[in-house]
C-alpha positions, -999 to +999 in steps of 0.1 A: -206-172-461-244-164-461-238-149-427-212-125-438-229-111-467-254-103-444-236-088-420-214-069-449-250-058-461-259-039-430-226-025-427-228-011-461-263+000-460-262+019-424-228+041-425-240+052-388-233+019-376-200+008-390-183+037-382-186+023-344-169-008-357-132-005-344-127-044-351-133-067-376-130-101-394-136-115-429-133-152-441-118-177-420-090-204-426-114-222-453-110-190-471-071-199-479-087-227-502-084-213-537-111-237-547-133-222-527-126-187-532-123-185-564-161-192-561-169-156-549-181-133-575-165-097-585-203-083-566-187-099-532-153-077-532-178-048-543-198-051-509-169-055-491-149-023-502-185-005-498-189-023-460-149-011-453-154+026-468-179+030-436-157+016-409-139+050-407-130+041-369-112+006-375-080-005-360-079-042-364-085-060-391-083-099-401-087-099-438-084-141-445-091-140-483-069-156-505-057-144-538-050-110-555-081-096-540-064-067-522-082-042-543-115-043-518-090-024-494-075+003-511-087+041-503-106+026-472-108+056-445-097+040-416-060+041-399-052+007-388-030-002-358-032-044-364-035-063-398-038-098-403-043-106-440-039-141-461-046-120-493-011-118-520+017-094-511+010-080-544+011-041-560-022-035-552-016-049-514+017-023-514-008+006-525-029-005-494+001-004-471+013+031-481-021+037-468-015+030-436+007+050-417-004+039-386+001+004-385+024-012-357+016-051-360+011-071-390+004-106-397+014-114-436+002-146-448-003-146-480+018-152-512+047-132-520+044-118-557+078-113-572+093-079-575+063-063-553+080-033-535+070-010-512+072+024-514+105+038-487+082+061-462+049+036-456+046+017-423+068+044-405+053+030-371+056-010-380+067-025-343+055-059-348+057-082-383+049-122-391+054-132-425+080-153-447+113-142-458+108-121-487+080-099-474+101-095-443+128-085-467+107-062-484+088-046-451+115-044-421+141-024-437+142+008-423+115+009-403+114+002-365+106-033-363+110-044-329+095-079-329+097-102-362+082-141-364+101-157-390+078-185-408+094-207-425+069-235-434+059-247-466+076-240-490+106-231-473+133-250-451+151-238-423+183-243-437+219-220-429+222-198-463+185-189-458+186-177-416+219-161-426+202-143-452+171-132-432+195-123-408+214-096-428+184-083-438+169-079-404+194-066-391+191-034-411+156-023-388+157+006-373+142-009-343+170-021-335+151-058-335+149-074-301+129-104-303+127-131-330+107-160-333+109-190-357+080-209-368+096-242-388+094-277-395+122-295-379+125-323-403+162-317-413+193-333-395+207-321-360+237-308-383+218-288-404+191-273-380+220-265-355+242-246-386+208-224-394+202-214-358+244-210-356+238-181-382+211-158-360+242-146-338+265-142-364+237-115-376+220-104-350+238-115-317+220-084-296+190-097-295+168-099-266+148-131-266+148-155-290+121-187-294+114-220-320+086-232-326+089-264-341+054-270-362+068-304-373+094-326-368+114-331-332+134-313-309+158-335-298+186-342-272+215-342-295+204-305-310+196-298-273+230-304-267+240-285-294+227-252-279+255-236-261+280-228-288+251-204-305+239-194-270+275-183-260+276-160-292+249-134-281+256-104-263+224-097-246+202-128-251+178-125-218+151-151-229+146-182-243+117-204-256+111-237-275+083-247-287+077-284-302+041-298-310+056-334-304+051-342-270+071-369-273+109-350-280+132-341-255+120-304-250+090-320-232+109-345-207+112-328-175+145-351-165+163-338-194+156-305-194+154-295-154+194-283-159+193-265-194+194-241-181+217-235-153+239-251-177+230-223-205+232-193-183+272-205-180+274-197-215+255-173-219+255-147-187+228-127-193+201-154-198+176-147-172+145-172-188+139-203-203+104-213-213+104-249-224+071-266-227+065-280-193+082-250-170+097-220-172+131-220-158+138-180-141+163-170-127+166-155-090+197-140-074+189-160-037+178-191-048+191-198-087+177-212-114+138-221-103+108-230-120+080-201-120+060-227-099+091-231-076+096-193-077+050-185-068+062-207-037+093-194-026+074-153-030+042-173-010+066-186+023+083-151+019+049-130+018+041-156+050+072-149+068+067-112+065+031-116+075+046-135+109+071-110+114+044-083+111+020-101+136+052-104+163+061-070+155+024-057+161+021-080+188+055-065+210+043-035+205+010-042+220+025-055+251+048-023+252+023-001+250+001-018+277+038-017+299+040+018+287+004+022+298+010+008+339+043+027+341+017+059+336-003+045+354+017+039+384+033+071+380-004+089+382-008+068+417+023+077+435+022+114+424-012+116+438+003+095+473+027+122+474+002+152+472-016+131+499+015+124+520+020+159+517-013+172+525-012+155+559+023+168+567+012+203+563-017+200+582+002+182+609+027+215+607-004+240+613-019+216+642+022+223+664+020+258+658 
């Protein structure tokens, strides 16, 4: 902390200088400890608003702050394009966000403060959003979100009425939304996890890619198995991922998983990738399902096969051209035998007269 109020101290003192900042980053995951927050005096959030009023050319920010502590934001002069913020989804952080009509990715991690809304026309350029389910429900709405990470970690459970709910409600982007993500502890049964991920198609089966990241918990063969019901009920899923921080589940054995997913893509036809923790499966219309590994091989005996054919190519034509070359050459001799030959039959003509 001593280091940042320093560094907050030159920023504030020497406007010249922050307004070259275009990126910057305050507090760190400690700072999501209450505890310790709580420590920093009102003078802090003072400096910091005076530090952020100079950095009129910013464009990222990673605010990790915990609490209601928004107010050191609002009226800053810069137009951000990234946010990353830990600091409550509160009024204040709304007035902040109506600020920003710039913004195209944000990374909401804070707490969600009951009946916060946001004002209809802010964020008209949000692309990309991370958060929990009720600021998603209050900041995807009728904007363009593209891209949306679902968190569901502590305290919420990845359980059917909630996905079908988040659903519904991403589903009214303007986007329309293409990719989803789910970060979740998979600590429930294989029934239950398999009805929640049954109710992203039901909502939003035009998506693009989808991906889970399992934080806790196991992905295993049985909800493997479970897959192709929900896969066959999306329209336009290309890709694929799974994501499990046990190394020990299914996702991660290479036996189990080396025919997902050939045996996907007959469910669902317009899968073209499956990332899975130890390879990513592609698809290729001459040789099928490969591995991207398989797939830099296959492209490397191809680029050496065309390499080859060049070098026989070039080569033939090398030994046309030198067969071109003697036929012109022979042709030059005999034309100049025959202006010889016929050189010496004149002559011999003159000498009978």
């Amino acid at each position: 902390m001593p280091q940042t109020i320093s560094c907050l101290r030159t920023l504030a003192n020497n406007p010249a200088l922050a307004g070259h900042t275009l990126s910057y980053e305050v507090g760190d995951m400690d700072s999501l400890d209450f505890d310790r927050t709580k420590r920093l005096f009102s003078s802090f959030y003072r400096l910091l608003a005076r530090a952020l009023q100079n950095m009129i050319r910013l464009t990222a920010l990673t605010y990790l702050m915990y609490g209601s502590v928004s107010h050191a934001l609002v009226g800053a002069p810069f137009r951000l394009t990234k946010l990353t913020v830990s600091c409550d989804f509160d009024s204040g952080f709304a007035t902040f966000l109506t600020q920003q009509r710039t913004l195209r990715t944000a990374l909401f991690c804070g707490r969600y403060i009951p009946d916060t809304t946001l004002d209809y026309s802010a964020l008209p350029e949000l692309n990309r959003v991370s958060a929990s389910p009720l600021i998603l429900a209050t900041v995807v709405p009728g904007r363009p979100v593209r891209e949306v990470e679902l968190c569901l970690v502590h305290p919420w459970l990845l359980n059917e009425d909630m996905v079908a709910t988040t659903m519904q409600i991403l589903s009214y982007s303007r986007g329309p939304l293409q990719s989803l993500q789910i970060i979740s502890h998979l600590t429930g049964t294989t029934e239950s996890i398999l009805g929640a991920l049954g109710a992203i198609p039901t909502g939003l089966a035009a998506l693009d890619s989808f991906a889970l990241h399992a934080v806790s918990g196991s992905i295993t063969n049985d909800l493997l198995l479970g897959f192709p019901p929900i896969l066959a009920r999306f329209t336009a899923l290309k890709s694929l991922v799974l994501v499990s921080k046990n190394k020990y589940d299914a996702v991660h054995d290479h036996v189990l998983t080396k025919s997902l997913a050939a045996s996907w893509h007959a469910k669902c036809a317009s899968l073209e990738c499956v990332s899975l923790p130890n390879a990513t499966w592609v698809r290729n219309r001459r040789h099928g399902w490969v591995t991207l590994h398989e797939l830099e091989r296959l492209l490397h005996e191809r680029e050496q096969a065309l390499l080859n054919r060049e070098k026989n190519v070039q080569k033939r034509e090398a030994s046309l051209d030198l067969e071109q070359r003697s036929l012109e050459e022979r042709e030059r001799q005999l034309e100049v035998q025959i202006r010889e030959l016929r050189q010496e039959l004149g002559e011999g003509v003159v000498e009978l007269m």
